[in-house]
MARBA-3410 file (N, C-alpha, C, O; in Angstrom, 1 decimal):
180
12.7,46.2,-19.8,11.8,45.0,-19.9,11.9,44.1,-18.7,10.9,43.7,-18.1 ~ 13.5,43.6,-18.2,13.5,42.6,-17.4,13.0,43.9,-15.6,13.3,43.6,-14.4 ~ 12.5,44.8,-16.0,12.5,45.4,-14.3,11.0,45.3,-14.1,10.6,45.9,-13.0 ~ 10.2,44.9,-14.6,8.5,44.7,-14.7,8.3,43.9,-13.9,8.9,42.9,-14.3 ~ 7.6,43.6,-12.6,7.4,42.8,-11.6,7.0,41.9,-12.0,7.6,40.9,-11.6
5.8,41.7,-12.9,5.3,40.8,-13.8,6.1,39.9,-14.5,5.7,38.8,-14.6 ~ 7.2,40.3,-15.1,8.6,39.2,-15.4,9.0,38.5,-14.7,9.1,37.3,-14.9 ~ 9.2,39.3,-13.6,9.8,38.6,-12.2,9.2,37.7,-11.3,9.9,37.1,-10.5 ~ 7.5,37.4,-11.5,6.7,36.8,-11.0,6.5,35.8,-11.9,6.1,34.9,-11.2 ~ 6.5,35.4,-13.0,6.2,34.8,-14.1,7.6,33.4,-13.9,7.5,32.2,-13.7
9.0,34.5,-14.1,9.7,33.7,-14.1,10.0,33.1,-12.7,10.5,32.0,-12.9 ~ 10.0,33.5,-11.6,9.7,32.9,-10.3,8.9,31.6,-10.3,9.2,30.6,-9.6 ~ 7.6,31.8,-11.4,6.3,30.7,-10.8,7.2,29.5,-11.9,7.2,28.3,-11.5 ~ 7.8,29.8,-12.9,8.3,29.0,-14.0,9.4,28.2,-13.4,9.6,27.0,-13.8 ~ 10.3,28.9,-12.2,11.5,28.2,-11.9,11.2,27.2,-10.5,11.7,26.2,-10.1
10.3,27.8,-9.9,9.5,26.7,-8.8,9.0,25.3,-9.4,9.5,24.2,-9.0 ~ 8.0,25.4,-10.9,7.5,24.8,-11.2,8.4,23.8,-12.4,7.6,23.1,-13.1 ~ 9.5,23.7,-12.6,10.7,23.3,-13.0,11.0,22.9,-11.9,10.2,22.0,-11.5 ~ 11.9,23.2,-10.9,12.0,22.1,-9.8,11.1,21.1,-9.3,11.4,19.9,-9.3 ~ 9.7,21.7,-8.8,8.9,20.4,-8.8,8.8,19.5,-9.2,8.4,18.4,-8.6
9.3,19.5,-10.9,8.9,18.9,-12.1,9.7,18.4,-11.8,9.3,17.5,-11.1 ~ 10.7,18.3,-11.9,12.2,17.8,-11.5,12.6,17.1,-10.4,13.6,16.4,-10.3 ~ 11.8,17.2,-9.4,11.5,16.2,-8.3,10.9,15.2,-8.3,11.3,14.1,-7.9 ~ 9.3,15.6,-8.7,8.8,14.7,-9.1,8.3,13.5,-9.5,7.6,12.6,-9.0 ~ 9.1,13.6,-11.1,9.4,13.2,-12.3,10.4,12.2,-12.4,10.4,11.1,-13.0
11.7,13.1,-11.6,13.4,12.4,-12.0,13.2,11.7,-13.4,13.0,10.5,-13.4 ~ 13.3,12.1,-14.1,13.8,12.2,-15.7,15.1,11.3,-15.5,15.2,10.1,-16.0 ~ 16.2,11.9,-14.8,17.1,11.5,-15.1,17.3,9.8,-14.9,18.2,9.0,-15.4 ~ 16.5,9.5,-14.1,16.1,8.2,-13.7,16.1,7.2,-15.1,16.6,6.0,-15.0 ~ 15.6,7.7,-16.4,15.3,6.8,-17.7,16.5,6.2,-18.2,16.5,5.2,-19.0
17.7,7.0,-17.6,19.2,6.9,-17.8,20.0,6.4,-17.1,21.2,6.3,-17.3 ~ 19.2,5.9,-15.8,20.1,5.0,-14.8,19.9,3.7,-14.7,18.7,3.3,-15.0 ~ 20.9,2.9,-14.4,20.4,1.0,-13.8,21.4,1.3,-13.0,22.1,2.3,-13.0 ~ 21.2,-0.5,-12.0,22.3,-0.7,-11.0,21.2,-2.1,-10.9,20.1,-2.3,-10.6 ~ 23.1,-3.0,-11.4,23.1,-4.3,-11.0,23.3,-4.7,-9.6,24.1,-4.2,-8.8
22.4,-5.7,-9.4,22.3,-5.9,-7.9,22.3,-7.8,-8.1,21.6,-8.2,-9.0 ~ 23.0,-8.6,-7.4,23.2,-9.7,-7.7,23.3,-10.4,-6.1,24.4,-10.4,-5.6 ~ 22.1,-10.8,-5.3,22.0,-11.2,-4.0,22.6,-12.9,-3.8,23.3,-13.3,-4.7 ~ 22.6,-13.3,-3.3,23.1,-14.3,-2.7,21.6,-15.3,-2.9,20.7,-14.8,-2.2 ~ 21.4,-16.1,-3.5,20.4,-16.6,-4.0,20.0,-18.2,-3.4,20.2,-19.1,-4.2
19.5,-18.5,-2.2,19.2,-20.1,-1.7,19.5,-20.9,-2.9,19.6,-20.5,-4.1 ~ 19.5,-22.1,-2.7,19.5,-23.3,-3.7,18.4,-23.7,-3.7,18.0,-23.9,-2.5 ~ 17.5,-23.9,-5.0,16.1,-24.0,-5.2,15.7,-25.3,-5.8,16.0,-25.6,-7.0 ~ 14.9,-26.3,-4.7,14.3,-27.5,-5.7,12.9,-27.2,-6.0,12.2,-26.7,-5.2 ~ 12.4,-27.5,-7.1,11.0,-27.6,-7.6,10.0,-28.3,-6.5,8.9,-27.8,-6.2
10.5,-29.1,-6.1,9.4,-30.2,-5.0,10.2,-30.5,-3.4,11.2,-30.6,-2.8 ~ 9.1,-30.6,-3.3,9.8,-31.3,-1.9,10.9,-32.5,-1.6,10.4,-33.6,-1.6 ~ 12.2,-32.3,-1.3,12.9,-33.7,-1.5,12.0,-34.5,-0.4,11.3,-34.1,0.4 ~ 12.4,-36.0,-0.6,12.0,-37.1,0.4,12.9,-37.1,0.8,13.9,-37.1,0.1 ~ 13.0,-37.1,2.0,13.9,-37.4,3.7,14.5,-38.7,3.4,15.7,-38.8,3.5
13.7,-39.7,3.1,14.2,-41.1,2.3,15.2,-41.0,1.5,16.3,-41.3,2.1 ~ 15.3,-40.7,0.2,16.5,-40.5,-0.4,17.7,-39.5,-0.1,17.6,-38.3,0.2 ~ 18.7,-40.1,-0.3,19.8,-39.5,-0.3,20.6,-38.6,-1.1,21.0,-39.1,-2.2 ~ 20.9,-37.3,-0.7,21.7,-36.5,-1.7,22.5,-37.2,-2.6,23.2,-38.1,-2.2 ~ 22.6,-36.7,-4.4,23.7,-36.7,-5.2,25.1,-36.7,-4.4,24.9,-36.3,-3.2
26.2,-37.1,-4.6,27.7,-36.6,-4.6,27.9,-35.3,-4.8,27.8,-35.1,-6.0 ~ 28.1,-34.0,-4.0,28.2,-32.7,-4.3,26.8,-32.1,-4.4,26.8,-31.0,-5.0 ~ 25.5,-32.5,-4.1,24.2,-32.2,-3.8,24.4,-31.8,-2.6,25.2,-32.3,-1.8 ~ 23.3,-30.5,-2.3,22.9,-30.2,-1.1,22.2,-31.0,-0.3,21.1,-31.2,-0.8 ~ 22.2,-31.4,0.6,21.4,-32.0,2.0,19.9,-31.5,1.1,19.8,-30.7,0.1
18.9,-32.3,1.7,17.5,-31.6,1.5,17.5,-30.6,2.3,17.2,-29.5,1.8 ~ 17.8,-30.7,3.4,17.4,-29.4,4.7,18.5,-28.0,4.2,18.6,-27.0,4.8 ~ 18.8,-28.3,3.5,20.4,-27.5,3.0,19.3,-26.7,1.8,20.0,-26.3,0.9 ~ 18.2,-26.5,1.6,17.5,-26.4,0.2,16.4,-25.4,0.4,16.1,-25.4,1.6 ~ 15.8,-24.7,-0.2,14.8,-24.0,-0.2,13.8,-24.6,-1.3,14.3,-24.8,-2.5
12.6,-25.0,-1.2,11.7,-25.5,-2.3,10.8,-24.3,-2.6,10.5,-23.4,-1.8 ~ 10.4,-24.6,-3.8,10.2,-24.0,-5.0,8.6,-24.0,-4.4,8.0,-25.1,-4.3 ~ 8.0,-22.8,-4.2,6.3,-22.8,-3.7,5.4,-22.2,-5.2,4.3,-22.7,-5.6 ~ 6.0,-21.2,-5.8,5.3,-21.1,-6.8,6.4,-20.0,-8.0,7.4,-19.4,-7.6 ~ 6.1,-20.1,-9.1,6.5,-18.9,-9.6,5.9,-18.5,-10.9,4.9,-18.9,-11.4
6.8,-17.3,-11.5,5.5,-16.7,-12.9,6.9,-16.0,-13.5,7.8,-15.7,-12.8 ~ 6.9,-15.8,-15.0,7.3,-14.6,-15.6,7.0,-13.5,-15.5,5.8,-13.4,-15.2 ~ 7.7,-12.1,-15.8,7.4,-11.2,-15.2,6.6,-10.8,-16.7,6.9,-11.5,-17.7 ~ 5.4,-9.6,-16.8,4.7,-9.2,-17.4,4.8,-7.7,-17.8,4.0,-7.0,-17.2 ~ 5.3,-7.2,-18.6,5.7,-5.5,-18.5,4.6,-5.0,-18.4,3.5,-5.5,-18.9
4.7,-4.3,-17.8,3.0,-2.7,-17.6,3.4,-1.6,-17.7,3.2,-1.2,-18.9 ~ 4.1,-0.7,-17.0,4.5,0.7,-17.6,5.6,0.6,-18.4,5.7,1.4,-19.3 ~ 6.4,-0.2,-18.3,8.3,-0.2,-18.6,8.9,-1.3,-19.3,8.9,-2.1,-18.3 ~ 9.3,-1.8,-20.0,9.5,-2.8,-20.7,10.3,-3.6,-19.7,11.2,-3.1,-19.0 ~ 10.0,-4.8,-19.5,10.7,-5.3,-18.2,10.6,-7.3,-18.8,10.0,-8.0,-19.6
11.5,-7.5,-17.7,11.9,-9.2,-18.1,12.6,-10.1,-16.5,13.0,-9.5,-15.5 ~ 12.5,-11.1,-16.7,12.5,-12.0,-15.8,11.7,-13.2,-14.8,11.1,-14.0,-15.5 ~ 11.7,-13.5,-13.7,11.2,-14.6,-13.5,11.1,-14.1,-12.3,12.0,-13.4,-11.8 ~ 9.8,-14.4,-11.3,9.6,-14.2,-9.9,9.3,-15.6,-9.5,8.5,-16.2,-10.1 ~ 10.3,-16.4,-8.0,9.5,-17.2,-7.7,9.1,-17.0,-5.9,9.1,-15.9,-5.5
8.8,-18.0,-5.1,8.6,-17.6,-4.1,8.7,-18.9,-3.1,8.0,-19.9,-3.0 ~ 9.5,-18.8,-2.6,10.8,-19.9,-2.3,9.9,-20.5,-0.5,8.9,-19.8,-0.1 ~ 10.3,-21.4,0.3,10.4,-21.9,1.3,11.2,-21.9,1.9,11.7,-22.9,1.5 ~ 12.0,-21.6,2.9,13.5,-21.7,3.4,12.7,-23.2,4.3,11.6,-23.5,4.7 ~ 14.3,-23.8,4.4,14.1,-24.9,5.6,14.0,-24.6,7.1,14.0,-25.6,7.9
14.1,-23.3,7.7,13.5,-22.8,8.7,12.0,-22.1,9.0,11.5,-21.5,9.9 ~ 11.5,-22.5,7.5,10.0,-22.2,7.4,9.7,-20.6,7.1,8.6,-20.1,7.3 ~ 10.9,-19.8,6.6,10.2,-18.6,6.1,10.1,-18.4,5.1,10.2,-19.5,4.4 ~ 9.8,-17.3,4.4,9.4,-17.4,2.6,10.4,-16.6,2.3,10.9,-15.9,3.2 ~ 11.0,-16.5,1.0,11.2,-15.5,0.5,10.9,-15.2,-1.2,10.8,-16.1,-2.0
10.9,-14.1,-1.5,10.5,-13.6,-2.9,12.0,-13.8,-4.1,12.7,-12.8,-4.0 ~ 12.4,-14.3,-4.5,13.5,-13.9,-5.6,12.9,-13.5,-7.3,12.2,-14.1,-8.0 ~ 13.4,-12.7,-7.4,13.7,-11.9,-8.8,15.0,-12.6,-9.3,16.1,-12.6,-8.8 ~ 14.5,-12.9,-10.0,15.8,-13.9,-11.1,15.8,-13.0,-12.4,14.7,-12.7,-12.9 ~ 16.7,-12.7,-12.9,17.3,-12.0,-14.3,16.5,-10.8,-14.2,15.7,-10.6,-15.1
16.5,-10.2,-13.3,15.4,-9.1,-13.7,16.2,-8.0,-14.8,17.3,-7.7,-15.0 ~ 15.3,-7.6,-15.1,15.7,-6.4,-16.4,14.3,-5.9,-16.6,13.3,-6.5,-17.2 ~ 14.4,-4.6,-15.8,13.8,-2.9,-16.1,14.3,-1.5,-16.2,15.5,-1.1,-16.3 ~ 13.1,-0.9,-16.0,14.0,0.4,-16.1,14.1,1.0,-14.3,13.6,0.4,-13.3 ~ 14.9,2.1,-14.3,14.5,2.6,-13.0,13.3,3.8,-13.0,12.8,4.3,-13.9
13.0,4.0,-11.9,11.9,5.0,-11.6,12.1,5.2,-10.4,12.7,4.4,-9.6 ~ 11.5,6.8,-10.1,10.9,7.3,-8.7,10.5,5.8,-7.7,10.0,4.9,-8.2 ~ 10.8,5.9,-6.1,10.2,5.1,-5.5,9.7,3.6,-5.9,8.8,3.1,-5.2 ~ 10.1,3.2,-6.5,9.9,1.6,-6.6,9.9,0.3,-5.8,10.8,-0.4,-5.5 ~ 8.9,0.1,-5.7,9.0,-1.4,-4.7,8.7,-2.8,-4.8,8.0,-3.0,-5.8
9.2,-4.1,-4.1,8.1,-4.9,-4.6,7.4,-5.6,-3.8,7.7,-5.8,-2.6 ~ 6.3,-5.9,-4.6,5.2,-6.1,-3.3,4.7,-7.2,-3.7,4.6,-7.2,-4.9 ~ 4.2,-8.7,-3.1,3.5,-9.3,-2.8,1.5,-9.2,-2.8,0.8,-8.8,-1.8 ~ 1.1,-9.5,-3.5,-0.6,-9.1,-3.9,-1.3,-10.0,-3.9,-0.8,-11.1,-3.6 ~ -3.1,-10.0,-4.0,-3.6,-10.8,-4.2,-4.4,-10.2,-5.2,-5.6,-10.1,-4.9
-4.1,-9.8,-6.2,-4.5,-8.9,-7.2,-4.2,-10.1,-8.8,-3.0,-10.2,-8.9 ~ -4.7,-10.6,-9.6,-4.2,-11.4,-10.9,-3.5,-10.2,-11.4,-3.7,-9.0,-11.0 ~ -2.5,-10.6,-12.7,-1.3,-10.1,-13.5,-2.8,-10.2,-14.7,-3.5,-11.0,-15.2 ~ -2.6,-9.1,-14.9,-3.5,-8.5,-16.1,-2.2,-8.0,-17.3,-1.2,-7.4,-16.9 ~ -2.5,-8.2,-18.6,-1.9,-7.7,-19.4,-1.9,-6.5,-20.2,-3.0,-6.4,-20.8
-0.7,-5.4,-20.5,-1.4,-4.1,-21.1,-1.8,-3.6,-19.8,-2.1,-4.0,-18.7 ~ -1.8,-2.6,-20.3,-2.6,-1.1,-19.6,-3.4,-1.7,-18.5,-3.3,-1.4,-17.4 ~ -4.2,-2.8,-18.9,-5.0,-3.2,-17.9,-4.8,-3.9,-16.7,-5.7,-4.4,-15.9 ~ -3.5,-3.9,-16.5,-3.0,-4.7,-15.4,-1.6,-3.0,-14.8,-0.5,-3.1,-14.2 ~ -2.2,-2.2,-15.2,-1.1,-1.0,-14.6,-1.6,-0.5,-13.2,-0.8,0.0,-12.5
-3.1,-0.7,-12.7,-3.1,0.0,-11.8,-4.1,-0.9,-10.6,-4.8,-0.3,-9.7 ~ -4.0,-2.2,-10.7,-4.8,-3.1,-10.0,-3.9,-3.8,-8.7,-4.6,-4.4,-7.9 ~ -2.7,-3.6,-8.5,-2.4,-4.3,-7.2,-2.5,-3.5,-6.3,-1.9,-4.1,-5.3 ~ -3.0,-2.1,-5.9,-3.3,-1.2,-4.5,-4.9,-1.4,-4.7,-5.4,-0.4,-4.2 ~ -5.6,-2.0,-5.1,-7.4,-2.5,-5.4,-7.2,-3.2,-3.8,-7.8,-2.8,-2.8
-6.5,-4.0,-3.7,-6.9,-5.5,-2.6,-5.7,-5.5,-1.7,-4.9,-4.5,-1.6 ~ -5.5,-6.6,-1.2,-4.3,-6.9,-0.2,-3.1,-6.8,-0.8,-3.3,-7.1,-2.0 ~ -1.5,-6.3,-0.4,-0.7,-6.3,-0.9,0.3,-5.9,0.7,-0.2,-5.4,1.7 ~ 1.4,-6.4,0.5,2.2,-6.7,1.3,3.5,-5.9,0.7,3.7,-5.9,-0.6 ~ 4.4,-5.0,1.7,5.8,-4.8,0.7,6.8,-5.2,1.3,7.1,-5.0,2.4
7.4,-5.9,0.6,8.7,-6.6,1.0,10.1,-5.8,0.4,11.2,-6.4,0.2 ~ 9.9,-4.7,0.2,11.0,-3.4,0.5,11.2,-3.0,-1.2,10.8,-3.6,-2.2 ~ 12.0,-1.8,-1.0,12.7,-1.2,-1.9,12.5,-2.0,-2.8,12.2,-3.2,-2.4 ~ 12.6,-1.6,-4.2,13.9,-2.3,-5.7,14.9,-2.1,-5.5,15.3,-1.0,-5.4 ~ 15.8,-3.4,-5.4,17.1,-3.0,-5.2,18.4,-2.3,-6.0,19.3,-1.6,-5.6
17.8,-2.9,-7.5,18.3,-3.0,-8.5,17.4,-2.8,-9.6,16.2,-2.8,-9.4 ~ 18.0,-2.6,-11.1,17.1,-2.6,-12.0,17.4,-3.9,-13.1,16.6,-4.4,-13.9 ~ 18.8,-4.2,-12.9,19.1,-5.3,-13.2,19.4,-6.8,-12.0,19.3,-6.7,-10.7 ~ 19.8,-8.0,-12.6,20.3,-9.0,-11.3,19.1,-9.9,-11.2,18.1,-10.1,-12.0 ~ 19.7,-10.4,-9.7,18.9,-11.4,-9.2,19.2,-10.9,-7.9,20.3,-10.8,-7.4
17.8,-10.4,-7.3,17.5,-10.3,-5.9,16.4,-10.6,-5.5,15.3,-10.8,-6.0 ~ 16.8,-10.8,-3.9,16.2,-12.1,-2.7,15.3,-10.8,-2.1,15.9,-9.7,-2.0 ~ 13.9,-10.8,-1.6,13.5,-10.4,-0.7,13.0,-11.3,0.1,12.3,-12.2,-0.5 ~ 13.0,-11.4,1.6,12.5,-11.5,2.7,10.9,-11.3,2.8,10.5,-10.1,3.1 ~ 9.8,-12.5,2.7,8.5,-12.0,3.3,8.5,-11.9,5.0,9.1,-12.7,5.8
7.6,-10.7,5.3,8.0,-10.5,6.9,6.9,-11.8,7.2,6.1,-12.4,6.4 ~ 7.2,-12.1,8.6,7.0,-12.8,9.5,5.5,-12.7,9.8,5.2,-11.6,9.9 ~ 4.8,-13.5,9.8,3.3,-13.3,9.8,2.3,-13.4,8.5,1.1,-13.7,8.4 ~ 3.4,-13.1,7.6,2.2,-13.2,6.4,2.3,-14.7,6.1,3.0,-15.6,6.6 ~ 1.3,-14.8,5.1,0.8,-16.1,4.5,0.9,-16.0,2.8,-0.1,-15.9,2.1
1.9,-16.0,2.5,2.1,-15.9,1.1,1.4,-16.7,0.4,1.3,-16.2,-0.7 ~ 1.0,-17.8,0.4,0.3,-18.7,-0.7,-1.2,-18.2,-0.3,-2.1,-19.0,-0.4 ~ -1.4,-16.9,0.2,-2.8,-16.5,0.1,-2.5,-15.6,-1.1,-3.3,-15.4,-2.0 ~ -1.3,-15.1,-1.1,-1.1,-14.1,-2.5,-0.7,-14.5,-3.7,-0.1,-15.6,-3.9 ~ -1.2,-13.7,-4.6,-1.0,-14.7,-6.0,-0.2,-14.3,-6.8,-0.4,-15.0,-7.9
0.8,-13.3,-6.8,1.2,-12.4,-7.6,2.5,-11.3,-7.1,2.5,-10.9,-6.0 ~ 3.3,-10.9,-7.9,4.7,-10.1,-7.4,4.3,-8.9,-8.4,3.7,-8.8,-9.5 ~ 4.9,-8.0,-7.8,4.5,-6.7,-8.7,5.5,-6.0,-8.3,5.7,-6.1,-7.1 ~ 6.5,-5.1,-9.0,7.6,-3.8,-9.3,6.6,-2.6,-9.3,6.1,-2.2,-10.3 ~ 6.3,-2.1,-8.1,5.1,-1.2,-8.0,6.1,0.1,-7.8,7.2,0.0,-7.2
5.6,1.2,-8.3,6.1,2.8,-8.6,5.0,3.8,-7.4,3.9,4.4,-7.6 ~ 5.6,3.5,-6.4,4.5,4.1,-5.1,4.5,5.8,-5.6,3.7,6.6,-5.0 ~ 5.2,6.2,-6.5,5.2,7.7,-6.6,3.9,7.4,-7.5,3.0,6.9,-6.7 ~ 3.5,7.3,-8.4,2.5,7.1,-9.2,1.6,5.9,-9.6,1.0,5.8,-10.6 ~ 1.8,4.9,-8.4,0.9,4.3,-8.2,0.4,3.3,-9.7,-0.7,3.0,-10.0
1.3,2.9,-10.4,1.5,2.2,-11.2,2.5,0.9,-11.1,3.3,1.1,-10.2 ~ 2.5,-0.4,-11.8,3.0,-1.1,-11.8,4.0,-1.3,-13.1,3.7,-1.3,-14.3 ~ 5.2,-1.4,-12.4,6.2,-1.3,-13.7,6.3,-3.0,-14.6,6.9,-3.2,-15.7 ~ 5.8,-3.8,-13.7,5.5,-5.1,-14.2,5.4,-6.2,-12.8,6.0,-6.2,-11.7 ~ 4.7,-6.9,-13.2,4.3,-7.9,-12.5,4.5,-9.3,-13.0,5.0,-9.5,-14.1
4.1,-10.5,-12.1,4.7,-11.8,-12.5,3.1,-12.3,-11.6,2.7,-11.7,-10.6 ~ 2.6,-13.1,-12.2,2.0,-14.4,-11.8,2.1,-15.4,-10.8,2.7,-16.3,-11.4 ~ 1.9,-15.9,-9.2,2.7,-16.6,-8.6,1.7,-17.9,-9.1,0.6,-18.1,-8.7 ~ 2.5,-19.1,-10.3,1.6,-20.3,-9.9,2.7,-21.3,-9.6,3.9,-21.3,-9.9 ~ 1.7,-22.3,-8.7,2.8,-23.6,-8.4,2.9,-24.2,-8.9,3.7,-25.1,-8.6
END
């Protein structure tokens, strides 16, 4: 039975197509996290006034990054949680932080910067590659709090929105809302 070429071709196309699957897919991925805990600016809501003077054990104002917008995160493929906001540094760059994040992992994951609204449900799974979107790198983590860097040139308060985007399938694992 097993000397029929037809076996042998069958099970050939079966063990290719198991690997693929297995590339793919990474399954094993449903069963992984990794806490990631960045080094996080000190964040005010508003702009301090130059006029007043720090608390006792307050940061300087210039010592501070202010608070430009932020949103809760919104699950879309993956049950997910946390807070995105989108910071100021006092040398005038931006950056993105993920505060308490909690999802799952997946294939290729990133997060990206949009000008796409956070739609809820299904209907918000596949709308931030529609318009402009920016990637400000990897997922670092599937748990924590992490900092990304917007690169140099962009104009983040033209974008409205943070998204955990799955570049292997082109879905969003959840997004957050950026409002000020």
């Amino acid at each position: 039975m097993f000397r029929k070429p037809a076996f042998w071709a069958v099970a050939a196309v079966l063990a290719v197509g198991l690997a693929f699957g297995m590339y793919w897919f990474q399954p094993w991925k449903l069963l992984t996290s990794k806490t990631v805990n960045d080094a996080a600016p000190v964040v005010v809501s508003t702009t301090p006034s130059p006029a007043s003077s720090p608390a006792a054990g307050m940061p300087s104002p210039s010592a501070v990054a202010v608070l430009v917008a932020e949103g809760k995160l919104v699950t879309h493929e993956h049950d997910s949680s946390g807070t995105a906001q989108l910071v100021r540094l006092p040398d005038g760059t931006y950056q993105v932080i993920l505060r308490d994040l909690a999802t799952s992992d997946g294939p290729d994951l990133r997060v990206w910067l949009t000008d796409q609204p956070v739609l809820p449900g299904r209907a918000g799974w596949h709308v931030f590659d529609d318009g402009k979107h920016v990637e400000l790198g990897r997922l670092k983590g599937t748990h924590g709090t992490q900092v990304y860097a917007v690169p140099a040139g962009v104009d983040p308060t033209e974008l409205r929105s943070v998204t955990i985007w799955c570049a292997r399938f082109k879905v969003s694992f959840a997004a957050a809302p950026l409002e000020a």
